[in-house]
Chimera marker file (.cmm) of the C-alpha trace (Angstrom):
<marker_set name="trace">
<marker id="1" x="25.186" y="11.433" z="66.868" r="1" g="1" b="0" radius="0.5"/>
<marker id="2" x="22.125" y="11.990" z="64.366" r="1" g="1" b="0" radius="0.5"/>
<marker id="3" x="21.176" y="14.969" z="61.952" r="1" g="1" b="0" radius="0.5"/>
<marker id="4" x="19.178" y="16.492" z="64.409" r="1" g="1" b="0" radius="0.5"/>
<marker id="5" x="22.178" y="17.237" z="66.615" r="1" g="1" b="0" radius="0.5"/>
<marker id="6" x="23.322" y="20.978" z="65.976" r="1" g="1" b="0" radius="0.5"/>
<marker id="7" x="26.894" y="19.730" z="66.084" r="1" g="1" b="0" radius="0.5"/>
<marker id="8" x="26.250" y="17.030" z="62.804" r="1" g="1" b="0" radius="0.5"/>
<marker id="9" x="27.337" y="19.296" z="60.318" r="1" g="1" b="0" radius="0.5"/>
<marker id="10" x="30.305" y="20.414" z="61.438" r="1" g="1" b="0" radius="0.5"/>
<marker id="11" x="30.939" y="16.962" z="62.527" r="1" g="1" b="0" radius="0.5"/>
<marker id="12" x="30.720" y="15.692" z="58.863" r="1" g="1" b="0" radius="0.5"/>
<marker id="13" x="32.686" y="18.698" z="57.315" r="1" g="1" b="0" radius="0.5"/>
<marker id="14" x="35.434" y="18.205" z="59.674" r="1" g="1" b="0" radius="0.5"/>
<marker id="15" x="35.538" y="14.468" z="58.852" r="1" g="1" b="0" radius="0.5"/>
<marker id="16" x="35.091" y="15.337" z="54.709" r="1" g="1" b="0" radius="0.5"/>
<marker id="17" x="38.279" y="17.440" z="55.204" r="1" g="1" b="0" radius="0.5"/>
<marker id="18" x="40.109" y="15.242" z="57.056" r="1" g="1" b="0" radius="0.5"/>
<marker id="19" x="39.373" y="12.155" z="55.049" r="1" g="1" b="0" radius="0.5"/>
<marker id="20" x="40.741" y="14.652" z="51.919" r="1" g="1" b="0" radius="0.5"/>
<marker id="21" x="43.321" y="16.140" z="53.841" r="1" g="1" b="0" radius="0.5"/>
<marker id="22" x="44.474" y="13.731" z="56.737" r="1" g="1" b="0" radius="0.5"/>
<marker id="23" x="47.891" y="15.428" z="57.829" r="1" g="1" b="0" radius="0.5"/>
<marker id="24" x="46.037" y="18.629" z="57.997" r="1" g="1" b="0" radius="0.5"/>
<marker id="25" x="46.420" y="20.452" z="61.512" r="1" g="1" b="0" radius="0.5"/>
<marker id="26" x="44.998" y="24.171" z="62.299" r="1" g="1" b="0" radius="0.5"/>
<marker id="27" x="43.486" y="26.008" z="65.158" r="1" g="1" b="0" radius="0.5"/>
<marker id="28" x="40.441" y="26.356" z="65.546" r="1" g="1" b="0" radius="0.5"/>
<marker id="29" x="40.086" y="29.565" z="63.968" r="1" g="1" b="0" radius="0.5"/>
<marker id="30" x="41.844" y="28.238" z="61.275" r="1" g="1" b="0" radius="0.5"/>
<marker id="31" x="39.348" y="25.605" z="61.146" r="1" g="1" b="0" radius="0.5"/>
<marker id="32" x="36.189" y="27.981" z="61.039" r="1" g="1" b="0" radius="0.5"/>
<marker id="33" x="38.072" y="30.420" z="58.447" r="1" g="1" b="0" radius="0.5"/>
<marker id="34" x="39.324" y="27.936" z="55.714" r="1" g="1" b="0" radius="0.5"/>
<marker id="35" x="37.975" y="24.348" z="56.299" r="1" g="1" b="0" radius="0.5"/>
<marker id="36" x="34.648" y="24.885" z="56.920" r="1" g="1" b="0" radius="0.5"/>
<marker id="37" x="31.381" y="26.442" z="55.019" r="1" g="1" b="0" radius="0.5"/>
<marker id="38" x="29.986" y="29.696" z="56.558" r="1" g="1" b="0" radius="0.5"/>
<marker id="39" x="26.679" y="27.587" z="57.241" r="1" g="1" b="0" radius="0.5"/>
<marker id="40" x="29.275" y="25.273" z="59.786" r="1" g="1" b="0" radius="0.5"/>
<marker id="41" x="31.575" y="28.010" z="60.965" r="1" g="1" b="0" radius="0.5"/>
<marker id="42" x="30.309" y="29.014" z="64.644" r="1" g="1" b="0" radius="0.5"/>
<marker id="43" x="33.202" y="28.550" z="66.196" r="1" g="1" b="0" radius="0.5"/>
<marker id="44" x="31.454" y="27.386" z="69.644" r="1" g="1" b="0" radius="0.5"/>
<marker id="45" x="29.522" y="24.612" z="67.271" r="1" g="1" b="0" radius="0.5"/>
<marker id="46" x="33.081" y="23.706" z="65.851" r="1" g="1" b="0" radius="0.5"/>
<marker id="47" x="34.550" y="23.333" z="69.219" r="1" g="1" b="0" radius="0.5"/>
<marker id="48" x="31.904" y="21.041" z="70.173" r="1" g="1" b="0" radius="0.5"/>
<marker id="49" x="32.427" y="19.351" z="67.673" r="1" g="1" b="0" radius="0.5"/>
<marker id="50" x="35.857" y="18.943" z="67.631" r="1" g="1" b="0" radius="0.5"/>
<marker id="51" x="35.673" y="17.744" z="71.356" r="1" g="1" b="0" radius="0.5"/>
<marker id="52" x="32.877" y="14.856" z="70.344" r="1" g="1" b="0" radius="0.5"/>
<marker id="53" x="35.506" y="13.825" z="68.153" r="1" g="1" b="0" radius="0.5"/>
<marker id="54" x="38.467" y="14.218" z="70.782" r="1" g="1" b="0" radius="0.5"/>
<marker id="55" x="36.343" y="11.895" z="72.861" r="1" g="1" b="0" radius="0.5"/>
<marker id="56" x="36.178" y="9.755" z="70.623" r="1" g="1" b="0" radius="0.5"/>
<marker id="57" x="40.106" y="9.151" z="69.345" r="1" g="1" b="0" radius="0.5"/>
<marker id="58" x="38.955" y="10.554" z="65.727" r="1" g="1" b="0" radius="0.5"/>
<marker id="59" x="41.208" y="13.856" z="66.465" r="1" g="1" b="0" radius="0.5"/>
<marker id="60" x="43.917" y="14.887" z="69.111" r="1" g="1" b="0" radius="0.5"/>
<marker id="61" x="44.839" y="18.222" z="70.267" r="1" g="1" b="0" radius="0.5"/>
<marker id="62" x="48.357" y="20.052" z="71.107" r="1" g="1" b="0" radius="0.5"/>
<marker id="63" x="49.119" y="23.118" z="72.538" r="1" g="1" b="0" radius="0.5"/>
<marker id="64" x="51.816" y="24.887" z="70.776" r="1" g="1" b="0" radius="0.5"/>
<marker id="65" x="54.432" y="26.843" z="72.368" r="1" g="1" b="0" radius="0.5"/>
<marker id="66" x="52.089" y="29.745" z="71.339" r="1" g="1" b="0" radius="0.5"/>
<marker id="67" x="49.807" y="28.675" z="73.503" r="1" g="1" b="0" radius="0.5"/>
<marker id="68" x="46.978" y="28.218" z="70.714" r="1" g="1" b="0" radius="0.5"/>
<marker id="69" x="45.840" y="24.649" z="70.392" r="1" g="1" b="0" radius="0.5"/>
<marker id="70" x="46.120" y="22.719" z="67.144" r="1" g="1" b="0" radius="0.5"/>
<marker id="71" x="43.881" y="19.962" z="66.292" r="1" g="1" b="0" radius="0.5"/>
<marker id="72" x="44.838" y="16.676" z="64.074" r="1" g="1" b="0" radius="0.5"/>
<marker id="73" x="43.155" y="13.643" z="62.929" r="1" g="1" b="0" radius="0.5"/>
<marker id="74" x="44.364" y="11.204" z="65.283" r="1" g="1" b="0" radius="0.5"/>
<marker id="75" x="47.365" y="8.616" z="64.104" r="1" g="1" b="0" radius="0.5"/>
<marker id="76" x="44.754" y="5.673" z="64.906" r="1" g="1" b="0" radius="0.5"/>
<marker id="77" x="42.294" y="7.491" z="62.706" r="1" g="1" b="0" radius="0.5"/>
<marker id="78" x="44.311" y="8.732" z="59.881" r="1" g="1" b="0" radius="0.5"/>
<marker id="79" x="46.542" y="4.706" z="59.950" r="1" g="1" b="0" radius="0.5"/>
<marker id="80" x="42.073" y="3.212" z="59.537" r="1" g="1" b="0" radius="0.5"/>
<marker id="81" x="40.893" y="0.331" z="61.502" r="1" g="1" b="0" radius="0.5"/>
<marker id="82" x="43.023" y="-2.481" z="62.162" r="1" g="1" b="0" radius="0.5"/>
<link id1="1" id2="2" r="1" g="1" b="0" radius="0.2"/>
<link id1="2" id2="3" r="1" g="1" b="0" radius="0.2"/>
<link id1="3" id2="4" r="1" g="1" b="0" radius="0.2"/>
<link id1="4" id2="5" r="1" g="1" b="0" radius="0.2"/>
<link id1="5" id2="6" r="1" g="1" b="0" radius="0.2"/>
<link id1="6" id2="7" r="1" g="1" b="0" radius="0.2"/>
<link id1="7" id2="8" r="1" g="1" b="0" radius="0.2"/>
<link id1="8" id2="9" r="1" g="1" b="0" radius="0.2"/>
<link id1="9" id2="10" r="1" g="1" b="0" radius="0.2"/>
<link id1="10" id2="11" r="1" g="1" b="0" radius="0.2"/>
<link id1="11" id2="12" r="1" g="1" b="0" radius="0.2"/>
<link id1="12" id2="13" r="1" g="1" b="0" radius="0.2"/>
<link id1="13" id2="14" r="1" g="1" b="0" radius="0.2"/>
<link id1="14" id2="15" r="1" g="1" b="0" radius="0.2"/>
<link id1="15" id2="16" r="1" g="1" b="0" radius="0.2"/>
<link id1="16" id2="17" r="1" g="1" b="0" radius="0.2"/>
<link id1="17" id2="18" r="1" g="1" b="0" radius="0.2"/>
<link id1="18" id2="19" r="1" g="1" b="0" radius="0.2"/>
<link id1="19" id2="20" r="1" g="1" b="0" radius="0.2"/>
<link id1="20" id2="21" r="1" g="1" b="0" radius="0.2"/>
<link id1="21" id2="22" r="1" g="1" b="0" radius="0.2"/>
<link id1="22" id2="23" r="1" g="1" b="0" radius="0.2"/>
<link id1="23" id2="24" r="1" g="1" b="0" radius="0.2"/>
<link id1="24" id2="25" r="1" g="1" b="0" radius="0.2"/>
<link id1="25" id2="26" r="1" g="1" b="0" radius="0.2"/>
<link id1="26" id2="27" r="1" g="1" b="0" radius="0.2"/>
<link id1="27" id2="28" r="1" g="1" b="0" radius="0.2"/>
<link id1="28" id2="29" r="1" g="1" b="0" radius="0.2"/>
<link id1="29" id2="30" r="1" g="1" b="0" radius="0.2"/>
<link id1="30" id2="31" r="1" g="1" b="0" radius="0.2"/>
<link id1="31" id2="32" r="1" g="1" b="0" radius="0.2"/>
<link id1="32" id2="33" r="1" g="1" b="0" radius="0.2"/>
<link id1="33" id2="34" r="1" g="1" b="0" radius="0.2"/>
<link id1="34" id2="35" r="1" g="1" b="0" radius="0.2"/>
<link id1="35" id2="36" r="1" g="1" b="0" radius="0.2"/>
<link id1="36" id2="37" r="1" g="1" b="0" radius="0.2"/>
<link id1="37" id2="38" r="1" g="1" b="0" radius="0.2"/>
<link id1="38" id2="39" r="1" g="1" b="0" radius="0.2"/>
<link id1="39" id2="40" r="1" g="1" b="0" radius="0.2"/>
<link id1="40" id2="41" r="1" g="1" b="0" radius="0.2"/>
<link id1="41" id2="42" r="1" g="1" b="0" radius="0.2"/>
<link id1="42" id2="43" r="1" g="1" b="0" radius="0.2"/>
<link id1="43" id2="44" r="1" g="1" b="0" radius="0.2"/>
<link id1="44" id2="45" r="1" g="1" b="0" radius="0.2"/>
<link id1="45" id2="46" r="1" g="1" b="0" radius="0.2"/>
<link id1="46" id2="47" r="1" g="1" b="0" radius="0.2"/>
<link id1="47" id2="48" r="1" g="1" b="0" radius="0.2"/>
<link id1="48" id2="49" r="1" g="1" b="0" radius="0.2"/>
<link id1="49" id2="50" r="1" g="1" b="0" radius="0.2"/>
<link id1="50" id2="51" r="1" g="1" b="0" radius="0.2"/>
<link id1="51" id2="52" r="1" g="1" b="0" radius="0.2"/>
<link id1="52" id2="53" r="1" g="1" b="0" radius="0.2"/>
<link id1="53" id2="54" r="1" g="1" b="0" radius="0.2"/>
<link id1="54" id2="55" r="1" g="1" b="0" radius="0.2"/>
<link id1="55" id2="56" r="1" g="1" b="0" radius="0.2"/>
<link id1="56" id2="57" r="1" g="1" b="0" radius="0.2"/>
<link id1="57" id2="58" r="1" g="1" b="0" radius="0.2"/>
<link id1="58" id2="59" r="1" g="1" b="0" radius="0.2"/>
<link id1="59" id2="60" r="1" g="1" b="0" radius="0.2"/>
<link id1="60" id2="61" r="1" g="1" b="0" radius="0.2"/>
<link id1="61" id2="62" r="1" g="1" b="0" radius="0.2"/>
<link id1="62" id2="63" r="1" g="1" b="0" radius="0.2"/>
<link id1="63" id2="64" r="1" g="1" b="0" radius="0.2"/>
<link id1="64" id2="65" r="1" g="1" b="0" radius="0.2"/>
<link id1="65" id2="66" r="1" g="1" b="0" radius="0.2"/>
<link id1="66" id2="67" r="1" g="1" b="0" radius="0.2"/>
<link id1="67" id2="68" r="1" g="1" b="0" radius="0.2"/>
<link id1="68" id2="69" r="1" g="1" b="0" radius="0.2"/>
<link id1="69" id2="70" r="1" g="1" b="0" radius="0.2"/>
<link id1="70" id2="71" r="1" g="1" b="0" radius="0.2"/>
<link id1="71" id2="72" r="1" g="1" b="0" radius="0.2"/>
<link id1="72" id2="73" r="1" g="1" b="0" radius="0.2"/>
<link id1="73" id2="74" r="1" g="1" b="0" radius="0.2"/>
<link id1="74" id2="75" r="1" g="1" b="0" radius="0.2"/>
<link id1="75" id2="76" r="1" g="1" b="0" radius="0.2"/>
<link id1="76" id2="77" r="1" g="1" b="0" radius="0.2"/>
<link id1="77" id2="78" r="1" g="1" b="0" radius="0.2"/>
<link id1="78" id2="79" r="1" g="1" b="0" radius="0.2"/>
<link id1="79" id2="80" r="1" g="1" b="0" radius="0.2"/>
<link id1="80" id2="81" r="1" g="1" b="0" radius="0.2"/>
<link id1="81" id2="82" r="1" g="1" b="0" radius="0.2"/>
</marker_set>
């Protein structure tokens, strides 16, 4: 992904959080309300974002019993390369 993707800045202010924060879980509303900047906070940008991350084994996400999905940095991610 480069800077001219409209998904980059979420992308890097979900990483920054995580790489602060790396047992932090929320939905994705969660996400948009108190992670993120207002300039990164459409949550159909975030989403896309968080699924280019999902695809790539950065974050996993869980359906609660709820029924709202959570999203986590991975355990590969948050445990660093090997």
């Amino acid at each position: 992904m480069d800077a001219t993707d409209a998904r980059y800045p979420a992308v890097q202010e979900l990483t920054a959080y995580w790489l602060q924060h790396p047992h932090a879980s929320d939905t994705l509303e969660g996400i948009c309300r108190w992670w993120l900047s207002t300039a990164s906070t459409s949550p159909p940008l975030v989403e896309q974002a968080l699924a280019w991350l999902i695809e790539r084994g950065v974050v996993v996400s869980q359906r609660a019993a709820d029924g709202r999905v959570r999203y986590r940095l991975s355990d590969e991610a948050r445990s660093g390369p090997s």
